[in-house]
N, C-alpha and C positions, 0 to 999 in steps of 0.2 A: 504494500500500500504506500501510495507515495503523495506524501500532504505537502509538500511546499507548493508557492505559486510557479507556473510555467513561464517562457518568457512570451506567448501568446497571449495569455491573462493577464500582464504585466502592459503587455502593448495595448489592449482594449481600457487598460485602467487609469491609462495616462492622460491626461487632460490639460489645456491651457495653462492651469494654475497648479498644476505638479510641480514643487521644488523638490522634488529629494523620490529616489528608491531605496528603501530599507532591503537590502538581500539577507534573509534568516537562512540556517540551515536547521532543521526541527527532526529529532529523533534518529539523529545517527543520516537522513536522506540528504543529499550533496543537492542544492538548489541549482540551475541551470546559470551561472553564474554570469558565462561569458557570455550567453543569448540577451540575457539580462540587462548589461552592460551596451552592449548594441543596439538595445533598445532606448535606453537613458541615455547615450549619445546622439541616436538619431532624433530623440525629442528634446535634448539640451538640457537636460537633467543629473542635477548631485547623484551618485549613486555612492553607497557607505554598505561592505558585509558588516555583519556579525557574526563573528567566529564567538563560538563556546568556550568561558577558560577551561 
């Protein structure tokens, strides 16, 4: 089972007034990082992971 957001979901969520992507990784599942990122650059967006200590 894989719960983080995709970067397809991430790209329908981004909006005008988007500053910032939070990348989480939640339960050991690796978030699609670099998709991620390609997308907060294509829409001109902060993006910041959060890695687990």
């Amino acid at each position: 089972m894989h719960l983080n957001i995709s970067a397809a979901q991430v790209e329908t969520a981004v909006t005008p007034v988007t500053k910032a992507i939070l990348i989480t990784h939640l339960f050991g599942g690796i978030a699609e990082t670099e998709a991620i990122i390609a997308v907060a650059r294509r829409q001109d967006t902060v993006k910041q992971e959060k890695l687990p200590p």
